[in-house]
C-alpha positions in Angstrom: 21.5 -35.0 72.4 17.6 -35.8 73.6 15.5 -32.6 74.6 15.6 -34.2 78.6 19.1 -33.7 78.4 19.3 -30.4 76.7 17.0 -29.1 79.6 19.5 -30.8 82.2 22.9 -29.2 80.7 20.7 -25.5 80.9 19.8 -26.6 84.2 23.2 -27.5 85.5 24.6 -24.3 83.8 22.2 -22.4 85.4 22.9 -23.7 88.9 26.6 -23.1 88.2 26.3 -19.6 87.5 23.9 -18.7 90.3 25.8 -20.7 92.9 22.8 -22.3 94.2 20.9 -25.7 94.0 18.9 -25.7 91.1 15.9 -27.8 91.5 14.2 -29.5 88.3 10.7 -28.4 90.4 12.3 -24.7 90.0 13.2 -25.3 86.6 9.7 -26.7 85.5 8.2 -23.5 87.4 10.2 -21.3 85.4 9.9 -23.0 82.0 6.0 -23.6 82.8 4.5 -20.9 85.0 1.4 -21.8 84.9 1.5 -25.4 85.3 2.3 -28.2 82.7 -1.5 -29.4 82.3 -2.3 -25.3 81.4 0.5 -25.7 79.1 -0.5 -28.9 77.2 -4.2 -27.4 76.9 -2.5 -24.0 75.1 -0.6 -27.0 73.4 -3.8 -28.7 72.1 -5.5 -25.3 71.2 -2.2 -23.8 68.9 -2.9 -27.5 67.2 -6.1 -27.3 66.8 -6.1 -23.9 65.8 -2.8 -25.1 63.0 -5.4 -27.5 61.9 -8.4 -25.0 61.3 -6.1 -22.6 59.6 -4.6 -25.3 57.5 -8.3 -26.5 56.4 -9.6 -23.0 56.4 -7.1 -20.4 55.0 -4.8 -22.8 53.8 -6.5 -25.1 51.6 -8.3 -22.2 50.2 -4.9 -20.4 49.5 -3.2 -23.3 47.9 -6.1 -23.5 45.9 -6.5 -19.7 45.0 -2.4 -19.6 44.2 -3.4 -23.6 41.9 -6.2 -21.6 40.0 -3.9 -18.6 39.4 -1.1 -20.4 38.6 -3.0 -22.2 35.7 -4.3 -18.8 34.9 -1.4 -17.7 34.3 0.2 -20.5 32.7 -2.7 -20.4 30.5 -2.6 -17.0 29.6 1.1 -17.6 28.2 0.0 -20.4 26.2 -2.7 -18.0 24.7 -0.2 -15.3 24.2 2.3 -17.4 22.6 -0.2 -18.9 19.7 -1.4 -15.7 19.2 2.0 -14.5 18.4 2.6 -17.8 16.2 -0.9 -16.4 14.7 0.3 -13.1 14.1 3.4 -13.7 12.7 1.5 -15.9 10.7 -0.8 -13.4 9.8 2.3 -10.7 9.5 4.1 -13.2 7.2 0.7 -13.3 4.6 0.4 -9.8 4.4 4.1 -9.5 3.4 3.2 -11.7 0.7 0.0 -9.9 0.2 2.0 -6.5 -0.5 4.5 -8.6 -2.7 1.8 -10.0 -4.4 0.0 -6.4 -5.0 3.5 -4.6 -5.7 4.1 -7.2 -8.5 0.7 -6.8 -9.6 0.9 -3.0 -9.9 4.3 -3.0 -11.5 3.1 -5.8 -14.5 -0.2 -3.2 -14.8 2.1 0.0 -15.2 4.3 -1.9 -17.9 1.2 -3.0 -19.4 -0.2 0.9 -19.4 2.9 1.9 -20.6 3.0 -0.1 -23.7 -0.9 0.4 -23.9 0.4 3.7 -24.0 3.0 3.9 -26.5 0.9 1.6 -28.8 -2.0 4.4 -28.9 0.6 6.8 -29.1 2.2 5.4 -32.2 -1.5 5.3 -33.6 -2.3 9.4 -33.1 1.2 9.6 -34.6 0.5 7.5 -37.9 -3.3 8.7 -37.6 -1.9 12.4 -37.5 0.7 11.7 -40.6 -2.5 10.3 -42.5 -4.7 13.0 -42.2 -1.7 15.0 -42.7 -1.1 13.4 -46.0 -4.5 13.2 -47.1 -4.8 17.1 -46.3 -1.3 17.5 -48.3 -2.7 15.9 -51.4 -6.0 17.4 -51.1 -4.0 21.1 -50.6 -2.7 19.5 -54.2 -5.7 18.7 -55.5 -7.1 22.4 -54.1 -4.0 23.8 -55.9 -4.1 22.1 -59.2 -8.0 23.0 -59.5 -7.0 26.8 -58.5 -4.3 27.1 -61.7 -6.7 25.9 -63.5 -9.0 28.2 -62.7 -6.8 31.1 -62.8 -5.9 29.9 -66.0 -9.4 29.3 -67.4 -9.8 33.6 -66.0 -6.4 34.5 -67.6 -7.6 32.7 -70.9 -11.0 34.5 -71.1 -9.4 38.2 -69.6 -6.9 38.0 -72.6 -10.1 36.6 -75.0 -11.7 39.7 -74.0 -8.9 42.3 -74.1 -7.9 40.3 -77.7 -11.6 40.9 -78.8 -11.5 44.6 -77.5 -7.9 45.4 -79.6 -9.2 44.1 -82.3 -12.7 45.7 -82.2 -10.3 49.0 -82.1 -8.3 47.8 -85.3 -10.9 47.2 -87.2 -13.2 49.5 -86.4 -16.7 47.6 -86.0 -17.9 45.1 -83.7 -16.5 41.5 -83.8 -19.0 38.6 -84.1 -19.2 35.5 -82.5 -17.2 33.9 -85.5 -14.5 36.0 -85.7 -13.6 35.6 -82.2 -13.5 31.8 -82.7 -11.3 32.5 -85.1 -9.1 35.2 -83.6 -8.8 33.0 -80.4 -8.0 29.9 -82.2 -5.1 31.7 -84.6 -4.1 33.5 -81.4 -4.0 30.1 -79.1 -2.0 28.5 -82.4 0.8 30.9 -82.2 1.6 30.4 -78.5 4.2 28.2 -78.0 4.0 25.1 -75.8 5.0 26.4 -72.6 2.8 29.3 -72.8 -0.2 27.1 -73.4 0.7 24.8 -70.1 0.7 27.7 -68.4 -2.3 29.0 -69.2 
């Protein structure tokens, strides 16, 4: 169906329901009021106007929503290589901390046995000096019996000299005590002498 003939159906429905003749002149009145040349001069302004707008506001628009589109688009391409980038960079310092955990646990085993090595060298370094003060305690010893023996000698020289100054009667020389020492060392017996 053509627009003339859509305008004639409304027109003959509009005479039916009124009961009167319908006139296309009436018709045109009614669907332009103020005239068809006002009409087609509105016409040619609403274009014109379509056509300004297009080139004016729409143009610009399109172009605004272009320029934001590719800002968006690449604002998302930025976003996803910097998340490749820092998972990349997450993935190296995973490693890094791998790296520095293995690191740190060969350095403690290393203290450790750095540690157990000097301690095993106080320990012998301590039963050394132990020893050597055990044998000089030995040698300390050894030189005190022989002291005390060298004291108990002359204290038993001297009381010998005394007893016998007493027997006697007179004063003992220098001879005679060689003498009564040596006869007296003579009859000691062995065990006596090593312990003197």
């Amino acid at each position: 169906m053509t627009f003339a003939q859509l305008l004639l159906h409304i027109a003959t429905l509009a005479e039916s329901e009124s009961g009167s003749p319908f006139s296309a002149e009436d018709f045109q009145n009614k669907i332009f009021p103020s005239g068809i040349y006002d009409f087609l001069i509105q016409l040619i302004a609403f274009i014109l106007l379509l056509l300004v707008v297009f080139f004016f506001a729409y143009k610009p628009v399109k172009a605004f929503l272009k320029k934001r589109a590719d800002y968006v688009e690449q604002t998302l391409a930025e976003t996803e290589a910097n998340r490749v980038i820092a998972q990349e960079a997450s993935s190296r310092s995973e490693a890094v901390v791998e790296e520095g955990k293995t690191k740190a646990e060969e350095i403690i085993a290393q203290a450790r046995q750095q540690a157990s090595l000097e301690a095993e060298a106080i320990v012998e370094e301590a039963r050394r000096q132990a020893e050597e003060a055990r044998r000089q305690a030995d040698i300390d010893i050894e030189l005190a019996k022989e002291k005390s023996k060298e004291q108990i000698r002359d204290e038993i020289v001297s009381v010998a000299i005394l007893a016998s100054s007493q027997l006697l009667g007179r004063e003992v020389g220098d001879e005679d005590n060689r003498r009564f020492v040596g006869d007296f060392v003579d009859s000691l017996s062995e065990e006596e002498k090593r312990n003197l």
